[in-house]
matplotlib code that plots the C-alpha trace (Angstrom):
import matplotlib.pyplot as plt

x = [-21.6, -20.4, -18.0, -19.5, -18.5, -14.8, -15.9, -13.5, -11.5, -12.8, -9.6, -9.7, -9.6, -5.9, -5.7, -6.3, -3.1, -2.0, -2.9, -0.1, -1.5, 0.1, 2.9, 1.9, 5.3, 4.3, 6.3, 7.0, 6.9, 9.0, 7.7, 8.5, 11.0, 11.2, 13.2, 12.1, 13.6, 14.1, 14.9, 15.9, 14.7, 15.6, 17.4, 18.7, 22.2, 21.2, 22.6, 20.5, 20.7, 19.1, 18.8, 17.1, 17.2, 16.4, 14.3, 10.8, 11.8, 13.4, 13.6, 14.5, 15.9, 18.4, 21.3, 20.0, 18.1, 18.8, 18.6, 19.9, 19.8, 22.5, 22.1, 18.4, 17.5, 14.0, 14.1, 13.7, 15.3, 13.8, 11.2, 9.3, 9.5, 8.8, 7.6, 6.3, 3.5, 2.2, 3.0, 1.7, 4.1, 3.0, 4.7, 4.3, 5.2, 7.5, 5.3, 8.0, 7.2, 7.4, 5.4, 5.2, 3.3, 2.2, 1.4, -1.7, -3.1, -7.0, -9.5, -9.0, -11.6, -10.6, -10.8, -10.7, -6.9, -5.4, -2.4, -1.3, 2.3, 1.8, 5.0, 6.3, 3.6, 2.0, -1.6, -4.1, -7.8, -10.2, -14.2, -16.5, -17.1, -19.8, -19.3, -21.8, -23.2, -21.1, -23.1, -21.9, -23.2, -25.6, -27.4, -25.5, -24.6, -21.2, -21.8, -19.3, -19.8, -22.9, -20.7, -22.0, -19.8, -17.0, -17.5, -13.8, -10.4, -6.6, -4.3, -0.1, 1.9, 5.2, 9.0, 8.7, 6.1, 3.4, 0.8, 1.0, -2.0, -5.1, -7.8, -11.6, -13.6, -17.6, -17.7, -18.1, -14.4, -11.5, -8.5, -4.3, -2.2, 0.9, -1.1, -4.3, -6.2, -8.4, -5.3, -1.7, 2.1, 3.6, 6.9, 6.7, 8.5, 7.4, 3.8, 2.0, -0.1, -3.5, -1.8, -4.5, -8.2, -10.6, -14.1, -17.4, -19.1, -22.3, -20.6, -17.7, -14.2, -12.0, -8.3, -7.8, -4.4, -5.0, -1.8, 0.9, 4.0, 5.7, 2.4, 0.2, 1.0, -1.1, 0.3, -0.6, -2.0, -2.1, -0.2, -0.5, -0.6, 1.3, 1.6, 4.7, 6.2, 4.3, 6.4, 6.5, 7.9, 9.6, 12.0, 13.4, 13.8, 11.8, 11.7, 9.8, 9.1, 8.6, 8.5, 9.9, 9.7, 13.5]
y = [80.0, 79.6, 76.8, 73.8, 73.5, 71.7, 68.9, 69.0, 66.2, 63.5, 62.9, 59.3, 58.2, 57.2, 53.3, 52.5, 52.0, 48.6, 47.2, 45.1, 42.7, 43.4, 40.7, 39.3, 37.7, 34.1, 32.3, 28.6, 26.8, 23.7, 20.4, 19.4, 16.9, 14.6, 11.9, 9.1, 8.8, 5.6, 5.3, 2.3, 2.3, -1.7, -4.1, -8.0, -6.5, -3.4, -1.2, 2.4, 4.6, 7.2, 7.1, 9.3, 8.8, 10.6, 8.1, 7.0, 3.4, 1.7, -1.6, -3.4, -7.1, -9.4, -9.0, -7.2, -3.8, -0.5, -1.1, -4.5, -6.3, -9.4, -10.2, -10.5, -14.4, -13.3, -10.7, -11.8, -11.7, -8.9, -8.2, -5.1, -1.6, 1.6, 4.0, 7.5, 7.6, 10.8, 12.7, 9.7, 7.1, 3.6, 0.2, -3.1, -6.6, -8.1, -11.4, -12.6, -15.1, -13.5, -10.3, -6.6, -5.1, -2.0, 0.3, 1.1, 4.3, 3.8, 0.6, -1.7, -3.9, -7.5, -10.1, -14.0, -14.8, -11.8, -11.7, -8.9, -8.5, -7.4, -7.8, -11.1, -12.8, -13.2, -14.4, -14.7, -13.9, -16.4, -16.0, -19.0, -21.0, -23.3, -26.9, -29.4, -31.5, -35.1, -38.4, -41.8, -43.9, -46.0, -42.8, -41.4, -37.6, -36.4, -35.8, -33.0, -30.5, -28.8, -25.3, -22.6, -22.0, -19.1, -16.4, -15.6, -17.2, -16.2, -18.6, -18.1, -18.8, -20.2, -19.6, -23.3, -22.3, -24.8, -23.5, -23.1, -22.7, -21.2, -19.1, -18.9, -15.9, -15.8, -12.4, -8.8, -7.6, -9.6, -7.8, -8.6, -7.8, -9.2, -9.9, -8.0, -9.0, -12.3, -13.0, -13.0, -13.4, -12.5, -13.8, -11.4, -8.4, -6.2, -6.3, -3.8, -4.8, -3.5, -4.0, -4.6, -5.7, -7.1, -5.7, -7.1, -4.1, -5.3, -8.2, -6.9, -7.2, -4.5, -4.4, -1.7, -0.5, 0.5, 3.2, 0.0, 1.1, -0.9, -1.0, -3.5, -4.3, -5.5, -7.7, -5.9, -7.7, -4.9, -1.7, 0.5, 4.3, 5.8, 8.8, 11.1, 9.2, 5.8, 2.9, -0.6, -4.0, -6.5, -9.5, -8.1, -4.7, -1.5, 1.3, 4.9, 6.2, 9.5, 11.3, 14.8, 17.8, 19.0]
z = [-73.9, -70.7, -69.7, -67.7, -64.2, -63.7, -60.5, -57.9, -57.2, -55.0, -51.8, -50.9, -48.0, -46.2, -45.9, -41.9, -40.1, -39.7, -35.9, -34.6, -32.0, -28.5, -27.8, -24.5, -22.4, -21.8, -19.1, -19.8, -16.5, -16.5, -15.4, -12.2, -11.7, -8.7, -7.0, -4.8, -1.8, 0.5, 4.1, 5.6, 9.0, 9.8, 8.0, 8.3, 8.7, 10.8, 8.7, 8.4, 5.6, 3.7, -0.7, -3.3, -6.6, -9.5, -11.4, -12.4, -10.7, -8.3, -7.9, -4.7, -4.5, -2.3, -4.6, -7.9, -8.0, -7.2, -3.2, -2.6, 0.9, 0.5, 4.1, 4.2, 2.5, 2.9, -0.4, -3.8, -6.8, -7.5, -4.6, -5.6, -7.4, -5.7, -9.3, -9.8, -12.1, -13.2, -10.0, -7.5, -5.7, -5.8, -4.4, -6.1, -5.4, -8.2, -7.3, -4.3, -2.1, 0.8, -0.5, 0.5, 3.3, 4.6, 7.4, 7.4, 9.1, 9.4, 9.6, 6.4, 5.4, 5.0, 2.3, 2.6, 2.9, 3.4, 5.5, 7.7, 10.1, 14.1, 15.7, 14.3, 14.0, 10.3, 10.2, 7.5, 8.0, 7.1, 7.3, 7.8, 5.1, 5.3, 3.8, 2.9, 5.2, 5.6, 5.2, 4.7, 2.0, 4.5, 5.2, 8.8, 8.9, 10.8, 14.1, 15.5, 18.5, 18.9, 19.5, 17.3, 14.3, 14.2, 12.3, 11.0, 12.6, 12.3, 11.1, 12.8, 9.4, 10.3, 8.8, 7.7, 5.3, 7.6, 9.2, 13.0, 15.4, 14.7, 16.7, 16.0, 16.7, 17.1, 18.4, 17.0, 17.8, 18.7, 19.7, 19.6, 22.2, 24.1, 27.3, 27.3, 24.1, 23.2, 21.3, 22.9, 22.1, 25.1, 23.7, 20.8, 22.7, 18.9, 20.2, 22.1, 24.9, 23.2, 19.1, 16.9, 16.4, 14.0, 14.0, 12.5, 11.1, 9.3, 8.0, 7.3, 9.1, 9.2, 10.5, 13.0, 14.9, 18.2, 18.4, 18.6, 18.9, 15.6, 13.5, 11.8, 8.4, 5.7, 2.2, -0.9, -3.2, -6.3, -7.3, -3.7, -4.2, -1.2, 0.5, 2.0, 4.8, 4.1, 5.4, 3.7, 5.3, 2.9, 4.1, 6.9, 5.7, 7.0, 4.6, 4.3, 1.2, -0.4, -3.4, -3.3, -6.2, -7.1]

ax = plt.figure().add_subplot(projection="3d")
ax.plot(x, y, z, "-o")
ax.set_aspect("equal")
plt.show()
């Protein structure tokens, strides 16, 4: 008989080879950091200087803060903070009485009350407000002038804390100057001869500078985002602010 047929052995296969991901370098890039930095461009003392600090806030008062003005009665206890929040710089009022205000570099609509600074002189904007109607009880209605209303006035605010004169526009612009506007101060040597105007767009009234020399101010009234080289008045203080990356 013959012998059956011894099968050759079956090779198995090698195991694959192991692939070992490539390591990719990663860089880890560190947050910025950054310091706000103050310069004092007038003060009640006349003292000029230049501060940075390395901080997310800095609070400015008359005696306590981080800047301090001793010399300047109108600061308060403390007047505002100057913060960095998440990359942006922002001013707020710490709710003085006196309040913060600042530059502003294009038209700026106005609100019922709000004040703004040209030269010395701080005046609040007011719109017309119609009232009712007065009649006495026998029946006889008020008679006053037959001059059309005013469509907004300024009212001059006063150290004293009184209220000094006021001016009433009907027209569409009304412009603030030392001797050439429809308002004057020719006393207020800060003012420009052409400062400022208010225009009626549509019903609305916005603030405009017209290139003044020391700038037109406006009081914030909320947290005010600001940008490189903004400048912000409080008291008697002058002060540009910036954030920069270090």
């Amino acid at each position: 008989m013959e012998a059956e047929p011894v099968p050759e052995p079956v090779e198995e296969p090698a195991p694959a080879a192991e692939v070992v991901p490539e390591t990719v370098a990663v860089e880890v890039v560190a947050e910025p950091s950054f310091e706000i930095r103050l310069q004092v461009l007038k003060s009640a003392s006349g003292e000029k200087a230049s501060l940075a600090f390395r901080k997310p806030e800095v609070v400015v008062g008359r005696s306590q803060g981080d800047v301090t003005f001793p010399q300047d009665s109108y600061l308060g206890e403390p007047h505002a903070m100057v913060s960095l929040r998440g990359g942006k710089l922002f001013v707020e009022d710490a709710g003085s009485q006196n309040g913060v205000y600042w530059r502003i570099k294009a038209p700026l609509e106005l609100v019922h009350g709000a004040r703004f600074i040209v030269g010395e002189q701080v005046l609040r904007f007011e719109y017309f407000n119609p009232v009712r109607i007065l009649r006495a009880p026998d029946g006889t209605y008020f008679c006053g002038s037959a001059t059309p209303p005013w469509k907004f006035r300024l009212v001059q605010l006063l150290k004293s804390g009184v209220e000094g004169n006021v001016f009433c526009f009907s027209g569409k612009v009304a412009t603030i100057g030392r001797e050439d506007g429809d308002l004057n101060f020719p006393e207020d040597r800060y003012i420009s001869y052409q400062h400022a105007m208010i225009e009626n767009r549509d019903g609305k009234f916005f603030l405009v500078d017209r290139g003044s020399r020391n700038g037109t101010y406006v009081r914030i009234d909320h947290l005010q985002e600001l940008v490189k080289g903004d400048i912000v008045y409080m008291g008697r203080s002058l002060l540009r602010v910036e954030a920069e990356a270090v």
